[in-house]
Short mmCIF file of the C-alpha atoms (twelve columns), coordinates in Angstrom:
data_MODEL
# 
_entry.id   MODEL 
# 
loop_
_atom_site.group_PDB 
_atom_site.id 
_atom_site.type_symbol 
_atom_site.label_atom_id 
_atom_site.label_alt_id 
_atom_site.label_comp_id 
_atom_site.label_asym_id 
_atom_site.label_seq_id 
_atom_site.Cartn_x 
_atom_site.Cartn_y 
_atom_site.Cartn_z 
_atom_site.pdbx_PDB_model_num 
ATOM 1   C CA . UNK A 1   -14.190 -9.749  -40.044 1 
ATOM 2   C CA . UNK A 2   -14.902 -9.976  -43.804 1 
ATOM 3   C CA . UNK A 3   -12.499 -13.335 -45.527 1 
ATOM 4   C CA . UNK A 4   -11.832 -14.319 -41.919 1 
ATOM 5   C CA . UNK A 5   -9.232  -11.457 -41.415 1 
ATOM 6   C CA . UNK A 6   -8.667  -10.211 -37.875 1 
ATOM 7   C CA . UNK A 7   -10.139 -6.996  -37.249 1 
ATOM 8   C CA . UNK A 8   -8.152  -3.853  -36.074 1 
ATOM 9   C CA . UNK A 9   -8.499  -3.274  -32.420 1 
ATOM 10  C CA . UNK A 10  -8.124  0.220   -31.361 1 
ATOM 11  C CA . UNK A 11  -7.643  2.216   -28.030 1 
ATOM 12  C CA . UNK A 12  -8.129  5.976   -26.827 1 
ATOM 13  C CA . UNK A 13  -6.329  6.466   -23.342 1 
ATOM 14  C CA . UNK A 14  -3.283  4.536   -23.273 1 
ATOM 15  C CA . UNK A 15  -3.093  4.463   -19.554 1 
ATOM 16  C CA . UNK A 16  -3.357  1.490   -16.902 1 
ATOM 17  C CA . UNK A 17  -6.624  -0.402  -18.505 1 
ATOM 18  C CA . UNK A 18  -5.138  0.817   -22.073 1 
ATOM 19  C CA . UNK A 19  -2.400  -1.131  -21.793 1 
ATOM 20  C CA . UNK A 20  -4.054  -3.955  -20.340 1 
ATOM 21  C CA . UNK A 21  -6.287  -3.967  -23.206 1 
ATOM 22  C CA . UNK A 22  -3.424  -3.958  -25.629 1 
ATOM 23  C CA . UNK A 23  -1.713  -6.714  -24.221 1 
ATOM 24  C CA . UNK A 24  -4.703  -8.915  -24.696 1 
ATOM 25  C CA . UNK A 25  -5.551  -8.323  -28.097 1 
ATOM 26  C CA . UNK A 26  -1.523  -8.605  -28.886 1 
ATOM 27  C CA . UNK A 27  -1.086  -11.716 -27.390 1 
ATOM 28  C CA . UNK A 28  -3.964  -13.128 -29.594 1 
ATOM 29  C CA . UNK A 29  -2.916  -11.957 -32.942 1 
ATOM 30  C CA . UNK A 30  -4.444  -8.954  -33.167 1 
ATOM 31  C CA . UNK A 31  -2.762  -5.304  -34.552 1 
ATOM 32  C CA . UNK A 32  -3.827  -2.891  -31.898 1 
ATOM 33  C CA . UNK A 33  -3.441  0.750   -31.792 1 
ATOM 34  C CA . UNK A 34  -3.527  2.782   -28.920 1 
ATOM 35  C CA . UNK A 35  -4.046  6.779   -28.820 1 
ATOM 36  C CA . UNK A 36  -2.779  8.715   -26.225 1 
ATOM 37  C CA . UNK A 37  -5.871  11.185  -25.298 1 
ATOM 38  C CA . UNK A 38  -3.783  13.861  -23.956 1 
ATOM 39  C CA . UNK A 39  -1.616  16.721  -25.995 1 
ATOM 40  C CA . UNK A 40  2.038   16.858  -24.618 1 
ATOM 41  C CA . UNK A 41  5.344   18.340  -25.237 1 
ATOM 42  C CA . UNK A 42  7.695   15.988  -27.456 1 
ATOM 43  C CA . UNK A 43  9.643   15.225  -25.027 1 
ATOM 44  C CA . UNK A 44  7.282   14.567  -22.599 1 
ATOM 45  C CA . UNK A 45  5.502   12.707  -25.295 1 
ATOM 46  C CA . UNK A 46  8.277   10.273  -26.082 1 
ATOM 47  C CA . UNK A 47  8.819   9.447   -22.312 1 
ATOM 48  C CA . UNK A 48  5.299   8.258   -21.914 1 
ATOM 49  C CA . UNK A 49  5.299   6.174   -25.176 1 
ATOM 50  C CA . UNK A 50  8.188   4.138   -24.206 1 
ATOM 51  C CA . UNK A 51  6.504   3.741   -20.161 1 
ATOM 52  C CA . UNK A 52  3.871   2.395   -22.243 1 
ATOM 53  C CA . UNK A 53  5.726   0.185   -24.828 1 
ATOM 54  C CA . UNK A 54  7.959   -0.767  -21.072 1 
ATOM 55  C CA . UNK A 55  4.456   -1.604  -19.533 1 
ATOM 56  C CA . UNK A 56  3.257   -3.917  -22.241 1 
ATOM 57  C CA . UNK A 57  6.558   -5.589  -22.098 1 
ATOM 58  C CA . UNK A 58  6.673   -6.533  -18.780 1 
ATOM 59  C CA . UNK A 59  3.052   -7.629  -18.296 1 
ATOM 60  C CA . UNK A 60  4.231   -9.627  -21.174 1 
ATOM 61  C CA . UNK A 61  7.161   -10.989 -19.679 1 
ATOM 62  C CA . UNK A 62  5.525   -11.408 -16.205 1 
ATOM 63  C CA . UNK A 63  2.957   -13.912 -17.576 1 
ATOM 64  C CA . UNK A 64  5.705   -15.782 -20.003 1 
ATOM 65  C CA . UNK A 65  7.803   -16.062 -16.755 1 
ATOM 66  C CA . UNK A 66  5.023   -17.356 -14.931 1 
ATOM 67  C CA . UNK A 67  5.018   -20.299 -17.256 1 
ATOM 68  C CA . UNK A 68  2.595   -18.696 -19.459 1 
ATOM 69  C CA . UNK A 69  4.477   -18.560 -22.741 1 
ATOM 70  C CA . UNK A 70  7.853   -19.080 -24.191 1 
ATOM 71  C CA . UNK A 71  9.603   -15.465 -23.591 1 
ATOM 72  C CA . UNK A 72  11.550  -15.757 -26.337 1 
ATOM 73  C CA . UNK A 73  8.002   -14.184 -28.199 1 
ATOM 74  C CA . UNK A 74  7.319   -11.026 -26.077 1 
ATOM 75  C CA . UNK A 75  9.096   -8.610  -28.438 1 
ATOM 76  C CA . UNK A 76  7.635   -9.977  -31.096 1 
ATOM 77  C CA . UNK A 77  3.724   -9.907  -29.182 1 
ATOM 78  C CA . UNK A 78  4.538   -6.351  -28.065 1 
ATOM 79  C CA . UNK A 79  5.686   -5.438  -31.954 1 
ATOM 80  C CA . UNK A 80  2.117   -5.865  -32.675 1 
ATOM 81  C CA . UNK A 81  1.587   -2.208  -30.784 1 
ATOM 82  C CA . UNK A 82  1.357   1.089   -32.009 1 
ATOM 83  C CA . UNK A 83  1.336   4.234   -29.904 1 
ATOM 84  C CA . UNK A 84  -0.081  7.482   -31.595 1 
ATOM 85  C CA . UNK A 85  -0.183  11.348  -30.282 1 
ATOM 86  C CA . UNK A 86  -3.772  12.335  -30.432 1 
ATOM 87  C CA . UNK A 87  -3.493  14.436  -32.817 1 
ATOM 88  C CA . UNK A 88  -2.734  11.030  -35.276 1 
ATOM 89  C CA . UNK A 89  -6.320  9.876   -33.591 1 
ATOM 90  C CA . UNK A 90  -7.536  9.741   -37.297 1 
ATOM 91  C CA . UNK A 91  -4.833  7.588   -39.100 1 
ATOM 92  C CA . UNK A 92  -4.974  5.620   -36.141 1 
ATOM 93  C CA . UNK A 93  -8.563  4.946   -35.852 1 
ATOM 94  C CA . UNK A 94  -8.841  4.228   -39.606 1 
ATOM 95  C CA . UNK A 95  -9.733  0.481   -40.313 1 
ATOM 96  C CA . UNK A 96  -10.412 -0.140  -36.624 1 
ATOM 97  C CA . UNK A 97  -13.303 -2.766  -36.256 1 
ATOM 98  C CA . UNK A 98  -13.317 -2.049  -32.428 1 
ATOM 99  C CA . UNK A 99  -12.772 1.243   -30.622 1 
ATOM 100 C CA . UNK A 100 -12.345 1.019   -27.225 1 
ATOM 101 C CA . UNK A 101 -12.218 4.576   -24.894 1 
ATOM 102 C CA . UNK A 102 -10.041 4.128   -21.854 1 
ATOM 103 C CA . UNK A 103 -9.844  7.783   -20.302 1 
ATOM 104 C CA . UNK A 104 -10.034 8.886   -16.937 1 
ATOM 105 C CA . UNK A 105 -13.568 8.643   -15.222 1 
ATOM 106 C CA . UNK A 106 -14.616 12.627  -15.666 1 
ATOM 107 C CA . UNK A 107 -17.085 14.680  -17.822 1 
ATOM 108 C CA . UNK A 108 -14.685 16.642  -19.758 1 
ATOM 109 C CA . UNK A 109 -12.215 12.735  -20.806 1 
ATOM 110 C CA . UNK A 110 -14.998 11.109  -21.544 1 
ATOM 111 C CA . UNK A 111 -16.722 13.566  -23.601 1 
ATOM 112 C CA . UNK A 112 -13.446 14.270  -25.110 1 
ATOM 113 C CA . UNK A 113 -12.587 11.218  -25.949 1 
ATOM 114 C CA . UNK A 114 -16.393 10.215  -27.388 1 
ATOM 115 C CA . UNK A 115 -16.131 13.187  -29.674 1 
ATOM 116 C CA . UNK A 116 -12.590 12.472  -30.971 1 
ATOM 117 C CA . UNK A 117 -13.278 8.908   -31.778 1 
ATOM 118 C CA . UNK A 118 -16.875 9.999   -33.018 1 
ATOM 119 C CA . UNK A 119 -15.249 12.383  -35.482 1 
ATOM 120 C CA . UNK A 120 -12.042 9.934   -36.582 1 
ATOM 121 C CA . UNK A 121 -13.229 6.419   -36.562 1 
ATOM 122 C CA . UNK A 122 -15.123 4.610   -38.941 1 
ATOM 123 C CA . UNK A 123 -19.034 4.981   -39.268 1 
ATOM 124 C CA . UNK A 124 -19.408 1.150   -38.919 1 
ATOM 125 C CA . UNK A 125 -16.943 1.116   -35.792 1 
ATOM 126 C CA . UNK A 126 -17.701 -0.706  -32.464 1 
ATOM 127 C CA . UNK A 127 -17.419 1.554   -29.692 1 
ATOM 128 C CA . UNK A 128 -16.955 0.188   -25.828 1 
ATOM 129 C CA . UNK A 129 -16.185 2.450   -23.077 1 
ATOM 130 C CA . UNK A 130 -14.080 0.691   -20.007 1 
ATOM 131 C CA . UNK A 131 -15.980 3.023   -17.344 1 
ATOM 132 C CA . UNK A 132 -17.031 1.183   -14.095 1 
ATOM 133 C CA . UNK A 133 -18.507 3.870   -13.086 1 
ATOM 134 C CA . UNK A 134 -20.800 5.825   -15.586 1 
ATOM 135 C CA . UNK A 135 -23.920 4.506   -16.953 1 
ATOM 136 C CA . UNK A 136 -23.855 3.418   -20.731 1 
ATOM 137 C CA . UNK A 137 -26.901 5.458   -21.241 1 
ATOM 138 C CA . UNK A 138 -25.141 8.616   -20.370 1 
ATOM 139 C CA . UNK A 139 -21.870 8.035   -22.104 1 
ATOM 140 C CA . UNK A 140 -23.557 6.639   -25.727 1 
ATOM 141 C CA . UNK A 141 -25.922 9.942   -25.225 1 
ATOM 142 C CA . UNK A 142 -22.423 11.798  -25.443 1 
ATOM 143 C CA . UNK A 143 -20.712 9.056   -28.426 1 
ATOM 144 C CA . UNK A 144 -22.776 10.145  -31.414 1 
ATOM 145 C CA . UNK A 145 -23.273 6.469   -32.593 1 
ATOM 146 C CA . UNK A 146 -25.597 5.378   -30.446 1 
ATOM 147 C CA . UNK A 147 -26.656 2.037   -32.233 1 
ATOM 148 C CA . UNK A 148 -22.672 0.943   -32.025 1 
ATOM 149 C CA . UNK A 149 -21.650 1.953   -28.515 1 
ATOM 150 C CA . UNK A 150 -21.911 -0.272  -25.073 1 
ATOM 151 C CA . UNK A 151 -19.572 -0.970  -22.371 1 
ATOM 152 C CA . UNK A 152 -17.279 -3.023  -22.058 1 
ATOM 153 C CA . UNK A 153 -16.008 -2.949  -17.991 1 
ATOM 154 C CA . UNK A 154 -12.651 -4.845  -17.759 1 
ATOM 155 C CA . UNK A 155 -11.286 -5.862  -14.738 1 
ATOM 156 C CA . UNK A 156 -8.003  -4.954  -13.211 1 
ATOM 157 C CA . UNK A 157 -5.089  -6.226  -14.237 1 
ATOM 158 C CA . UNK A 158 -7.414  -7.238  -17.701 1 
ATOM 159 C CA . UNK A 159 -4.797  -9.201  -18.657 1 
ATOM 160 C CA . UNK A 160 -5.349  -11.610 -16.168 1 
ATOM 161 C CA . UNK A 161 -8.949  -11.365 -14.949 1 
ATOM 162 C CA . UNK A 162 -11.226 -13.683 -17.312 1 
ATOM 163 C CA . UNK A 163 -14.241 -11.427 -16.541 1 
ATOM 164 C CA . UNK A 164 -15.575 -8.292  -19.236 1 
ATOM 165 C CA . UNK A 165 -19.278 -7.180  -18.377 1 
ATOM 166 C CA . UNK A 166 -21.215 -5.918  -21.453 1 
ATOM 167 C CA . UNK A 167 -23.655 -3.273  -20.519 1 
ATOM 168 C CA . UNK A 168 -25.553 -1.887  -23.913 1 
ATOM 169 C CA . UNK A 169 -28.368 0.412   -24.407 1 
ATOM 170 C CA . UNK A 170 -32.163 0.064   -25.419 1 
ATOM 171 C CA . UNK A 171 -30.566 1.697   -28.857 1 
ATOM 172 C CA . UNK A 172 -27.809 -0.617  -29.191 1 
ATOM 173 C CA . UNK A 173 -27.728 -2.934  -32.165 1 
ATOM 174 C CA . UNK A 174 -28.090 -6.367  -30.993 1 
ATOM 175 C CA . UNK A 175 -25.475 -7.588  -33.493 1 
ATOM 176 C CA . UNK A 176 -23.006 -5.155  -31.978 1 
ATOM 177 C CA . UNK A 177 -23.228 -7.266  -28.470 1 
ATOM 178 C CA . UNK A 178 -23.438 -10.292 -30.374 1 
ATOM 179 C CA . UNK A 179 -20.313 -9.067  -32.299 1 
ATOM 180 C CA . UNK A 180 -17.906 -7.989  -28.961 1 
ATOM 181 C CA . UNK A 181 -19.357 -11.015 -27.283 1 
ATOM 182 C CA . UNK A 182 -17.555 -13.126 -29.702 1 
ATOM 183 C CA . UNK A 183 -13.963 -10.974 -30.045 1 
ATOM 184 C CA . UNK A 184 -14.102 -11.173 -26.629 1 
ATOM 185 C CA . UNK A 185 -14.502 -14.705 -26.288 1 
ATOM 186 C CA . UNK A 186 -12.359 -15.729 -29.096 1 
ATOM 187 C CA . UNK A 187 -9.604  -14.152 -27.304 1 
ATOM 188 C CA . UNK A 188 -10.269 -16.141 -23.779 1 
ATOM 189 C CA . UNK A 189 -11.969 -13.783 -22.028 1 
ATOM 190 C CA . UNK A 190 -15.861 -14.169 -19.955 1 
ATOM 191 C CA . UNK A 191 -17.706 -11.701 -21.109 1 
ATOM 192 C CA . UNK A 192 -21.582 -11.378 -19.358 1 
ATOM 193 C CA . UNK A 193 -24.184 -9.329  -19.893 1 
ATOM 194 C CA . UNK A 194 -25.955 -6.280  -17.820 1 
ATOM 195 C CA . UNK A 195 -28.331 -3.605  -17.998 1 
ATOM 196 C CA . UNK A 196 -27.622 0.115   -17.660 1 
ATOM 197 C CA . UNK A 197 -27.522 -0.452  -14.024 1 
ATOM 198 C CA . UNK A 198 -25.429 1.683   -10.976 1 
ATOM 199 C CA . UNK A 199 -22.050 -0.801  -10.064 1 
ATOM 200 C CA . UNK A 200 -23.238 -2.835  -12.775 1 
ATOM 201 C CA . UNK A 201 -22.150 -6.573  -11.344 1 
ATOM 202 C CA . UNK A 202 -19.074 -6.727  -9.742  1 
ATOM 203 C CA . UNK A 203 -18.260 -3.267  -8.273  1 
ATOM 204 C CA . UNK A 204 -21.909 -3.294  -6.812  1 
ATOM 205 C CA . UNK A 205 -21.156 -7.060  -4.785  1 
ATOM 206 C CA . UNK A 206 -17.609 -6.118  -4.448  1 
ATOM 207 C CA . UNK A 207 -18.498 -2.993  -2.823  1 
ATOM 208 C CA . UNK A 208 -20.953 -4.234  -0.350  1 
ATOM 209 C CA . UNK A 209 -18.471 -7.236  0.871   1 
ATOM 210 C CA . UNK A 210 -15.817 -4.735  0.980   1 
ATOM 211 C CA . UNK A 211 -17.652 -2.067  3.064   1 
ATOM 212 C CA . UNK A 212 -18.882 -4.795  5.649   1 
ATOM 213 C CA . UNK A 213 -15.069 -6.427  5.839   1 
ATOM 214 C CA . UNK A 214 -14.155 -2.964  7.262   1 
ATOM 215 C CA . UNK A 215 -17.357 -2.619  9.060   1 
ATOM 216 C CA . UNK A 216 -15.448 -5.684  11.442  1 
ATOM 217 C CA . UNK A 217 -12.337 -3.922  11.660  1 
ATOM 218 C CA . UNK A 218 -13.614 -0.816  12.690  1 
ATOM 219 C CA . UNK A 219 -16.232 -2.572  15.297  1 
ATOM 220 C CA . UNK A 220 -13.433 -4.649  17.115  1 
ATOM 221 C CA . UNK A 221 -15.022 -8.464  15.878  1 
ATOM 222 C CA . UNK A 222 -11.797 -9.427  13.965  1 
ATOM 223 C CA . UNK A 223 -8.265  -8.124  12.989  1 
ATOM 224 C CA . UNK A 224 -7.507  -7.317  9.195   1 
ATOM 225 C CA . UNK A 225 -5.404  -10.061 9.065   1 
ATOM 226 C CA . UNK A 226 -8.263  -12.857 10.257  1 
ATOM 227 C CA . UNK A 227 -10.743 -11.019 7.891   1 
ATOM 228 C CA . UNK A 228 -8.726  -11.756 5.052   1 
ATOM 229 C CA . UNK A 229 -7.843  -15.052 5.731   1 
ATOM 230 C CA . UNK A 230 -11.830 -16.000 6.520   1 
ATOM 231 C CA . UNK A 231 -12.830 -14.661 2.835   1 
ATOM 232 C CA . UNK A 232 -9.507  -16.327 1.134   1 
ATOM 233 C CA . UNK A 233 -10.469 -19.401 2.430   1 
ATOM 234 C CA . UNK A 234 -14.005 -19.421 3.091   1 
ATOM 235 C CA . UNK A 235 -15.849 -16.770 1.465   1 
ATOM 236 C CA . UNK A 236 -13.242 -16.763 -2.037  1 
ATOM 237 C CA . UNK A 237 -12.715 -20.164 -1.583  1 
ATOM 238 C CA . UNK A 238 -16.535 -21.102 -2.302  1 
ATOM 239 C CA . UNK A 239 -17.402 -18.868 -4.403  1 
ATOM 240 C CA . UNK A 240 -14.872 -19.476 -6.858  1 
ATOM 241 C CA . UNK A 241 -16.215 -22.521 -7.444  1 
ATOM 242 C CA . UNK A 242 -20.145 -21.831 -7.104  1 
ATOM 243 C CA . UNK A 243 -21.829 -18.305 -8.615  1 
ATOM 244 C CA . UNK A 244 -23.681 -16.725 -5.447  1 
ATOM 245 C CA . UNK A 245 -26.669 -17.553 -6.514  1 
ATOM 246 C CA . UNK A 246 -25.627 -21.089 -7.353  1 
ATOM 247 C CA . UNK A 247 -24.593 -21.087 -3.769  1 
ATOM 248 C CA . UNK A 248 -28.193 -19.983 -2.816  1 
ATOM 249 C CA . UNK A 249 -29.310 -23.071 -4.711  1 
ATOM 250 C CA . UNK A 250 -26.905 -25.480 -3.451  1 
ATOM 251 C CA . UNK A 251 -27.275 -24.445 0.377   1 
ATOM 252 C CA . UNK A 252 -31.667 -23.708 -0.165  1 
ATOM 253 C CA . UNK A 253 -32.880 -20.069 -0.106  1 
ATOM 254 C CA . UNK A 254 -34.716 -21.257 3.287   1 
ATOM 255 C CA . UNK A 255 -31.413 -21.168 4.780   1 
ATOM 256 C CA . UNK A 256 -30.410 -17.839 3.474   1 
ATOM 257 C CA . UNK A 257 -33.931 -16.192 4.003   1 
ATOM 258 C CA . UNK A 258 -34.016 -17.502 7.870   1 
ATOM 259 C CA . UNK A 259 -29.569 -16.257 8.393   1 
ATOM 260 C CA . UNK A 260 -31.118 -12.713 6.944   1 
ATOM 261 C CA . UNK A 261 -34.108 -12.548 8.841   1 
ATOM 262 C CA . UNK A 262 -31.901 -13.295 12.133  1 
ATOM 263 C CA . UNK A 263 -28.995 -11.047 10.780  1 
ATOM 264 C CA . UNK A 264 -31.545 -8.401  10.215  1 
ATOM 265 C CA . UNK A 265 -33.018 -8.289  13.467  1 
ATOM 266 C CA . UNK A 266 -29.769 -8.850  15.389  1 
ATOM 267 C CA . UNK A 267 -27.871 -6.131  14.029  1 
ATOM 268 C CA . UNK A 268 -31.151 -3.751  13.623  1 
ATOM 269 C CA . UNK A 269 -30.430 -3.083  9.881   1 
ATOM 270 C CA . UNK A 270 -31.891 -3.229  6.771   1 
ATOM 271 C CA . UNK A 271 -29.152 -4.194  5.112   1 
ATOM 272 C CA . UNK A 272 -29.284 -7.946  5.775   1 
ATOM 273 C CA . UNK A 273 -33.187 -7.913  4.801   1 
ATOM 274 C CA . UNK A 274 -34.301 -11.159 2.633   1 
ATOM 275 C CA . UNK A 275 -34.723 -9.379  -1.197  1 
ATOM 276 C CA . UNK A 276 -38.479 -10.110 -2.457  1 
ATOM 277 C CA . UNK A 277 -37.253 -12.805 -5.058  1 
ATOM 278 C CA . UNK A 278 -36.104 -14.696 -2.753  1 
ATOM 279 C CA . UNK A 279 -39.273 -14.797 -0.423  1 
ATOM 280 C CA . UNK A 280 -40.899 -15.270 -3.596  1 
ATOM 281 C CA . UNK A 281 -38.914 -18.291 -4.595  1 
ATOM 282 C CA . UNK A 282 -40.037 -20.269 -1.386  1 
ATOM 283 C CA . UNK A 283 -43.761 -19.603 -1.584  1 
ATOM 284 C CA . UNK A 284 -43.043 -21.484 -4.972  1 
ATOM 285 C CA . UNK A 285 -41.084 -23.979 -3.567  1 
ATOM 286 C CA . UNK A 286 -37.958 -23.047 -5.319  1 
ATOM 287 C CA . UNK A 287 -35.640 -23.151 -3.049  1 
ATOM 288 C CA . UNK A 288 -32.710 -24.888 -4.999  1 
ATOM 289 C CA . UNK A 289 -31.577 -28.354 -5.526  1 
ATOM 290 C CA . UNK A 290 -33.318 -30.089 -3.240  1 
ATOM 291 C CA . UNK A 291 -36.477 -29.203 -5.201  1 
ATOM 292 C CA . UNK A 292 -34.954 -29.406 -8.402  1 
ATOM 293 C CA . UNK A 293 -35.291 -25.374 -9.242  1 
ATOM 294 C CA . UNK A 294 -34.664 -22.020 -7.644  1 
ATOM 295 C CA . UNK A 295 -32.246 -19.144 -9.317  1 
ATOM 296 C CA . UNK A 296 -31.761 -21.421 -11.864 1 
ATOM 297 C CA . UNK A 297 -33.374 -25.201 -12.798 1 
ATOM 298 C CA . UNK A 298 -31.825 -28.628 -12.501 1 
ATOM 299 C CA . UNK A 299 -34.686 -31.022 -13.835 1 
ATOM 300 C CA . UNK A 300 -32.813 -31.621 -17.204 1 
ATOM 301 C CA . UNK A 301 -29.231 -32.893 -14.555 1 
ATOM 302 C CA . UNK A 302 -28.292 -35.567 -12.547 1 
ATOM 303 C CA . UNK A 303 -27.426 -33.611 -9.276  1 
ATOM 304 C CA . UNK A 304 -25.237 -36.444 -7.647  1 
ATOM 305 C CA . UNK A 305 -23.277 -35.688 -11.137 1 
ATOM 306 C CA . UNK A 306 -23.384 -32.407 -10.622 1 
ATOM 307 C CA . UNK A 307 -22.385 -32.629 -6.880  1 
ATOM 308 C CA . UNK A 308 -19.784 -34.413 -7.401  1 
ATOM 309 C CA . UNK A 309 -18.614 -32.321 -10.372 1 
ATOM 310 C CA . UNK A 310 -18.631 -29.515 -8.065  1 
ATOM 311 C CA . UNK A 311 -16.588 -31.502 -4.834  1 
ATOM 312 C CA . UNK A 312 -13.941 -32.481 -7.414  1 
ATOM 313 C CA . UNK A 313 -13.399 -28.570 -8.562  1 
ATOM 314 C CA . UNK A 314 -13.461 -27.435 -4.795  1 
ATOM 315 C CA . UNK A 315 -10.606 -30.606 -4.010  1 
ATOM 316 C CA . UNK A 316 -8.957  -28.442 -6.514  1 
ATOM 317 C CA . UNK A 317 -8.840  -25.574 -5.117  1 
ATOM 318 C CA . UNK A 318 -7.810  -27.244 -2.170  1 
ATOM 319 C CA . UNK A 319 -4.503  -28.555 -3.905  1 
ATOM 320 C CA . UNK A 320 -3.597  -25.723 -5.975  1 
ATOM 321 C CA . UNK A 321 -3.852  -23.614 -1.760  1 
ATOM 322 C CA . UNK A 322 -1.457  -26.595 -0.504  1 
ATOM 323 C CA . UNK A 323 -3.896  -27.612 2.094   1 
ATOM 324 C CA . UNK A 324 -3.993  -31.039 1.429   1 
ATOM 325 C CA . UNK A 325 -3.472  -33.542 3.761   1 
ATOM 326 C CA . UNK A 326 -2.785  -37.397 3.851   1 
ATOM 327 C CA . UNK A 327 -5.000  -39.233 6.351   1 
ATOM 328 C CA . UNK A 328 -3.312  -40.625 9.424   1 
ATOM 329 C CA . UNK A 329 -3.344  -44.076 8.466   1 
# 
């Protein structure tokens, strides 16, 4: 970002999360350039470049007709795309600050894809894979640059979802997470950071609430529909507001330890088991805000303050459902 100029962003796999990506970086100002990983015929080629210039379009003009932007700017947001055959991967990659691989989630793409934007991108080049799958210790094995690759795990549709988790390496240069931290941010996005780790964040939670939601379907204690409505507006509708852990804190990890222990014995499965840390955290009297630390410490806040701050956001959420109601005077 030398003399304050906006760095190139580029893309490998121009599919679903491609796109997404694109539309992002275009809305904030950035040139992006996106590579189509696969070889096809011309003609096939030129259909699939204009789906994906028609994609970009409409996310475009989704959001502005949401109220997000005047439309009148989507052609010239989307203008800031460029589409290239892989077998351009080189003039495409060249300048690119950021590299970002977006293939499908197999062996052969993502080696493929490693290897072509090892061999055509810059040596100083940022490289984040979108996989929320693989382990960024086996794809920046297969990279070639292991000191500037992590991942970078967007969540569908990216354009929308705030949320980016950074997983890097023991090899990765600390600057180069400082660095994607910061484009990240600068364009409005949440970026957090994780270790090499299975599920990484949100796929591993997500995946255990999801497999327990159809754990009550298929043993007859609720319909899909009920299910759904208890995590919109229970389940969603708290955590939204407070992190799970910050939920853990507000509620006491006493509470949560006792609702696994009976949980755990009820349904005779580990699964609901208490976790160590949070045994732990009650033999050290941590068990939120009512002792003034647990996941995370509140000596240095005024908790009504906080309390409060946290009833008005959650009265928020409660107008923005339409489920607020005028007292009966």
């Amino acid at each position: 970002m030398a003399n304050g100029a906006v760095p190139i962003v580029a893309c490998v796999g121009a599919g679903r999360m491609g796109r997404g990506i694109a539309h992002c970086f275009a809305y904030a100002g950035f040139e992006v350039r996106l590579v189509d990983a696969k070889q096809r015929s011309k003609a096939a080629q030129a259909a699939f470049f204009e789906q994906t210039y028609e994609e970009i379009r409409s996310s475009l003009a989704t959001v502005a007709d949401l109220g997000g932007f005047d439309r009148k700017l989507v052609e010239r947001i989307a203008g800031r795309v460029a589409v290239f055959p892989r077998e351009d991967a080189s003039a495409a990659l060249e300048g690119a600050r950021f590299v970002f691989e977006a293939v499908p989630e197999t062996d052969e793409a993502k080696r493929e894809a490693l290897a072509l934007i090892d061999e055509a991108a810059d040596a100083d080049a940022i490289v984040a894979s979108t996989t929320s799958t693989y382990l960024s210790t086996q794809l920046s094995a297969w990279s070639g640059r292991p000191r500037h690759f992590l991942n970078a795990h967007w969540l569908n549709p990216a354009f929308i979802v705030p949320l980016v988790e950074l997983s890097p390496t023991d090899e990765t240069d600390p600057d180069v997470v400082a660095e994607t931290k910061a484009l990240l941010e600068g364009i409005g996005k949440v970026p957090v950071v994780c270790k090499a780790s299975p599920g990484y964040i949100v796929p591993r939670i997500q995946a255990l609430a999801m497999n327990e939601a159809a754990r009550l379907v298929e043993e007859g204690v609720a319909s899909a529909e009920d299910i759904d409505k208890a995590v919109k507006y229970g389940f969603g509708f708290r955590f939204a507001v407070l992190g799970l852990l910050e939920f853990i804190d507000w509620g006491g990890g006493d509470i949560l330890y006792h609702a696994s222990r009976y949980l755990s014995d009820a349904m005779n499965d580990p699964r609901f088991a208490t976790p160590e840390i949070v045994r732990s955290n009650m033999a050290e009297k941590r068990n939120g805000l009512r002792d003034g630390k647990g996941f995370y410490d509140y000596a240095d806040i005024r908790v009504d303050d906080y309390r409060r701050a946290k009833m008005t956001a959650f009265m928020k959420s409660l107008e923005n459902a339409g489920l607020t109601r005028e007292p009966v005077p």
